[in-house]
C-alpha positions in Angstrom: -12.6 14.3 -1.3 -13.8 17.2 0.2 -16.8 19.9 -0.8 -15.5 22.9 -1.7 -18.2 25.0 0.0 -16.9 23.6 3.2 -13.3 25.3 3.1 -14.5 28.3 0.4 -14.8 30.7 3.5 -11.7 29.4 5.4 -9.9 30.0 1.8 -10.9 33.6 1.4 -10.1 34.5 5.1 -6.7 33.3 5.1 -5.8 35.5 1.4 -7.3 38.3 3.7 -5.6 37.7 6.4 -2.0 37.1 4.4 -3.0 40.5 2.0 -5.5 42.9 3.6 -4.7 45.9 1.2 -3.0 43.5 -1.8 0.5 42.6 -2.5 2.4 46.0 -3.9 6.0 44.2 -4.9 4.2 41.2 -6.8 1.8 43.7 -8.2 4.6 45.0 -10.4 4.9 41.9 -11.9 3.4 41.6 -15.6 4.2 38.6 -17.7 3.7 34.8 -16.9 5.5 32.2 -15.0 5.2 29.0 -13.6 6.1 26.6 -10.9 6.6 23.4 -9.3 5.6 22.5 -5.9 8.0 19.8 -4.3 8.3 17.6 -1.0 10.6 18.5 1.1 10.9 15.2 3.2 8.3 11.6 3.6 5.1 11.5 4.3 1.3 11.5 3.2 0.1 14.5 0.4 -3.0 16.2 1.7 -5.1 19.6 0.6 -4.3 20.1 -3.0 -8.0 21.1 -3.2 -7.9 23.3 -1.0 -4.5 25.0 -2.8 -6.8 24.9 -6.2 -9.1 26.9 -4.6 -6.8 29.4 -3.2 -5.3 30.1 -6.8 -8.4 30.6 -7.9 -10.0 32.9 -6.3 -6.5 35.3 -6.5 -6.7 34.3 -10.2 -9.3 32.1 -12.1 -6.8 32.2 -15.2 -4.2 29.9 -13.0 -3.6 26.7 -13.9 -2.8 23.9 -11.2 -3.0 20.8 -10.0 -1.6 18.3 -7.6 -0.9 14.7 -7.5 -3.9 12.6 -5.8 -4.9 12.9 -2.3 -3.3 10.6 0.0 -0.7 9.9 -2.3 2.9 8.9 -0.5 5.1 11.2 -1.3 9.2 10.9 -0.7 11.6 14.1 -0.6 12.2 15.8 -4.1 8.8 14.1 -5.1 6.9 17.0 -7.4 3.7 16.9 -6.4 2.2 19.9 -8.3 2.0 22.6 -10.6 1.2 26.2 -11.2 0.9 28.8 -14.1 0.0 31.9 -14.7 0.2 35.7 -14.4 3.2 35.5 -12.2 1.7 38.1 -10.0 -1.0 35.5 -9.2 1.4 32.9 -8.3 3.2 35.3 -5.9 0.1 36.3 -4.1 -1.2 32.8 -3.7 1.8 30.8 -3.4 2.8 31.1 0.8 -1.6 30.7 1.7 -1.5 27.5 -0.8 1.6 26.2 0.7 0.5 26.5 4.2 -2.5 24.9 3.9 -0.8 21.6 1.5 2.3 21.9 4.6 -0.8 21.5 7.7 -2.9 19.2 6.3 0.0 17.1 4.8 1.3 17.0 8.3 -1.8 15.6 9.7 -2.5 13.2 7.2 1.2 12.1 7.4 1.1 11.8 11.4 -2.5 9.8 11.1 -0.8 7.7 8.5 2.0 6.5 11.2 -0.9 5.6 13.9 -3.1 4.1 11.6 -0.3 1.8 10.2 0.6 0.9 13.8 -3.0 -0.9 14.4 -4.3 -1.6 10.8 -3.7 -5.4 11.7 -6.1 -5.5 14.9 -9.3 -4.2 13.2 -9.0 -1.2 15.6 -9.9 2.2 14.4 -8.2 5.6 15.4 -10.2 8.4 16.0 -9.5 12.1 16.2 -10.1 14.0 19.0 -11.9 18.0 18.7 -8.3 19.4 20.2 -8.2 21.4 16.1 -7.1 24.4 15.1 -9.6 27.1 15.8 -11.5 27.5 12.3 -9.8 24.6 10.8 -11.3 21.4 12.1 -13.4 20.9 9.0 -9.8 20.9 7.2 -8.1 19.1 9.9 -10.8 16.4 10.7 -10.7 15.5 6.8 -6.5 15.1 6.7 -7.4 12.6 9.4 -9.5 11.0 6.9 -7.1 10.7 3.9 -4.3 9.8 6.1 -6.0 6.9 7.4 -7.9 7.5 10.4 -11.8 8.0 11.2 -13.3 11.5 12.5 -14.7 11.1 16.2 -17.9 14.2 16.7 -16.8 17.0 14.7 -18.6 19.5 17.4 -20.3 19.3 20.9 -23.8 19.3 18.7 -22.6 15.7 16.8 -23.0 13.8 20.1 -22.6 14.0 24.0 -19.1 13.0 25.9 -19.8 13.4 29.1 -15.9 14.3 30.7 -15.0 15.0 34.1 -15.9 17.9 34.8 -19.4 16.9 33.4 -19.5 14.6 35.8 -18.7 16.6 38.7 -21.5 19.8 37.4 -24.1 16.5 37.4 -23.2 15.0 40.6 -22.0 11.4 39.6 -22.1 9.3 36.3 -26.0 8.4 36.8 -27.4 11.9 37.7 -25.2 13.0 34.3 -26.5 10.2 31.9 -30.3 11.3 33.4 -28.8 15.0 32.8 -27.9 13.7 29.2 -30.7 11.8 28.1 -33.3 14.6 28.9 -31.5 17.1 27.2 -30.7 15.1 23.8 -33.2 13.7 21.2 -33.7 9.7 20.7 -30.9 9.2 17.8 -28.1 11.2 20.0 -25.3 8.8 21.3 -24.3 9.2 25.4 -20.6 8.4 25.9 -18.9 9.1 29.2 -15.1 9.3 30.7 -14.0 6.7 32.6 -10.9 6.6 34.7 -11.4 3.8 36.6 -13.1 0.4 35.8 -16.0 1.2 38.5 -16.7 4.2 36.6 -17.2 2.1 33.8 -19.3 0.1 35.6 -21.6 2.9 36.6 -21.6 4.6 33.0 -22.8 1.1 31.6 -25.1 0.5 34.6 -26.3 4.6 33.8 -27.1 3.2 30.4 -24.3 4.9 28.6 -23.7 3.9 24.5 -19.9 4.0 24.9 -17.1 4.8 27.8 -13.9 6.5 26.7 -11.5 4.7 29.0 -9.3 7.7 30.0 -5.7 7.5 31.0 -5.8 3.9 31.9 -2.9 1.8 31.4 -3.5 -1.3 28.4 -3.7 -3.9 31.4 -6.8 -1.5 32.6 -8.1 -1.5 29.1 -7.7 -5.3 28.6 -9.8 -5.5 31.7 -12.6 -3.7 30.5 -12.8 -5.0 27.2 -13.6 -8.9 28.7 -15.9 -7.3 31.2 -17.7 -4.6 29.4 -16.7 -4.7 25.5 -19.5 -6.8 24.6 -22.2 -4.4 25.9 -20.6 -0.8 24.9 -18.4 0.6 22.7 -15.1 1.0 24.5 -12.1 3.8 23.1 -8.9 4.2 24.7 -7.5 7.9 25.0 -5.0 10.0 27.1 -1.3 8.6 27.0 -1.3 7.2 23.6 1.6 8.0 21.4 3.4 5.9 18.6 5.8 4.0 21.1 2.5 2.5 23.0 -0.3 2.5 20.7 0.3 -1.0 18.9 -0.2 -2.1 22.9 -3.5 -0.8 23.4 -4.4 -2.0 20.3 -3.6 -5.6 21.5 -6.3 -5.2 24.1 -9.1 -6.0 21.9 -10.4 -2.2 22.3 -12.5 -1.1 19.3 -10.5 2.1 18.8 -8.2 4.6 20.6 -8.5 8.4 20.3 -5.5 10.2 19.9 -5.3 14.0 19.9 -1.7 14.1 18.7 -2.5 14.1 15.0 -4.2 17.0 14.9 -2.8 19.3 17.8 0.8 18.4 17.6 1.5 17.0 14.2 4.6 18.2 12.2 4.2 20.1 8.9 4.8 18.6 5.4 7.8 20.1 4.2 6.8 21.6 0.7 8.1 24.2 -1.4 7.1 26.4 -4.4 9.8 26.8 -7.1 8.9 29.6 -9.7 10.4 29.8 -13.5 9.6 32.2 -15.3 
C-alpha cells in the first residue's frame, strides 16, 4: 500500500486544477446516487487509494471502495463503487478515474515485463523518466504491478551518465568527483557503453555499472567478466520483444523506462444510477 500523506497534496492539486472556481452544472444536483466503476479491457488494477482519497476530500459523506490492489482485472470486471450526494460523485468522478486509468496502466505494462523474466531471478527496475509531480504515484504502480523502484530522485543515489562523465573528464576523475561529494552509505553507479568503460568504472571503484545500449551478447560478456564484482543492469533498447533475451544473460536486472513514460491507460469507466 501506499501512505496517504504521500499523494494527499498531489490529490488536492489535481481537484484544483480539474475545478478552480467549483462545478456550477453538478452543483444543481440535490439527491443521492451511486455508481459502478468498470474495466474497460485486461490488465493489472492500481490506485483505488488514491480514488478514496479524491472522494473524500470533495465529500467525506461518499462511500467507496475498490477491489484490492494488484488485482487482475478482465473487461466488464467491476472493480468499484461509489455513493453519495450525486453532486459529489460528479465533481470527483473524471480526477478519480484518471488517476485508477494512469496508475492501472503502469502497473498493467510492469506486469507484462515482470512476467517476461520472473523465471531468471532478474529484477526490473524503473527508471526516473515520470510524470512531473507523479513519480511518488508512478514509482509505486511499478511496485504493485510487479516490478522494483530504482532511486526515486538524484538525492537517493548517484548515476554517473554520459554527460557526467564528459563534465568530469573520464570515468575515474568522475568516481573521485563522486565519492568526495557523497557521504559513506551513498551508492556510485556509472553508464557504460562499452565493456572498457566497464572496466574502468569497476577499476574507478564504482558499486554498480548500468550497461547502456549494449546488445545481450555485450551484456552476457560483462556479466562472466564483471558480474561477480558489481552489480550489473541492462538499460536502453529493452522492450517486450527482447527483454526475456537479456534476461538470459545472467544480468541482475534491466531498467526499462517504458513502464512509466510510455505505458497505456487502464480503460475504466464510471457508470452513475441514480
Amino acid at each position: 500500500m501506499i501512505s496517504r500523506p504521500l499523494y494527499e497534496e498531489i490529490v488536492r492539486a489535481a481537484l484544483r486544477e480539474d475545478a478552480p472556481f467549483g462545478d456550477p452544472f453538478g452543483e444543481a444536483f440535490t439527491g443521492d446516487a451511486s455508481g459502478l466503476f468498470l474495466a474497460g479491457g485486461d490488465g493489472v488494477l492500481c490506485g483505488g487509494p488514491v480514488a478514496c482519497e479524491v472522494f473524500r476530500q470533495v465529500d467525506p459523506s461518499v462511500s467507496v471502495s475498490f477491489s484490492p490492489e494488484g488485482c487482475r482485472v478482465t473487461r466488464g470486471d467491476r472493480v468499484g463503487e461509489a455513493s453519495g450526494p450525486a453532486a459529489s460523485l460528479l465533481r470527483a468522478e473524471r480526477v478519480a478515474l484518471n488517476f485508477l486509468q494512469r496508475l492501472s496502466g503502469v502497473a498493467t505494462a510492469t506486469s507484462l515485463y515482470a512476467s517476461r523474466i520472473a523465471a531468471y531471478g532478474t529484477k526490473l527496475l524503473d527508471t526516473r523518466k515520470t510524470t512531473p509531480l507523479l513519480r511518488v504515484l508512478e514509482k509505486y504502480a511499478v511496485r504493485v504491478g510487479g516490478g522494483t523502484n530504482h532511486r526515486f530522485s538524484l538525492s537517493d543515489g548517484i548515476l554517473i551518465k554520459e554527460n557526467g562523465i564528459r563534465a568530469a573528464g573520464g570515468i575515474a576523475p568522475a568516481v573521485a568527483a563522486a565519492r568526495s561529494a557523497a557521504h559513506h552509505l551513498l551508492r556510485v553507479e556509472v553508464e557504460a557503453e562499452t565493456l572498457p568503460d566497464v572496466e574502468a568504472a569497476v577499476a574507478a571503484g564504482a558499486d554498480a555499472v548500468l550497461l547502456d545500449n549494449m546488445p545481450p551478447s555485450m551484456v552476457r560478456e560483462a556479466v562472466a567478466r564483471f558480474g561477480g564484482i558489481v552489480f550489473l543492469e541492462a538499460s536502453g533498447g529493452i522492450h517486450l520483444g527482447n527483454v526475456e533475451e537479456y534476461a538470459r544473460t545472467g544480468v541482475a536486472a534491466v531498467a526499462v523506462g517504458a513502464i512509466t513514460h510510455s505505458a497505456p491507460a487502464l480503460d475504466i469507466s464510471f457508470e452513475l444510477s441514480t
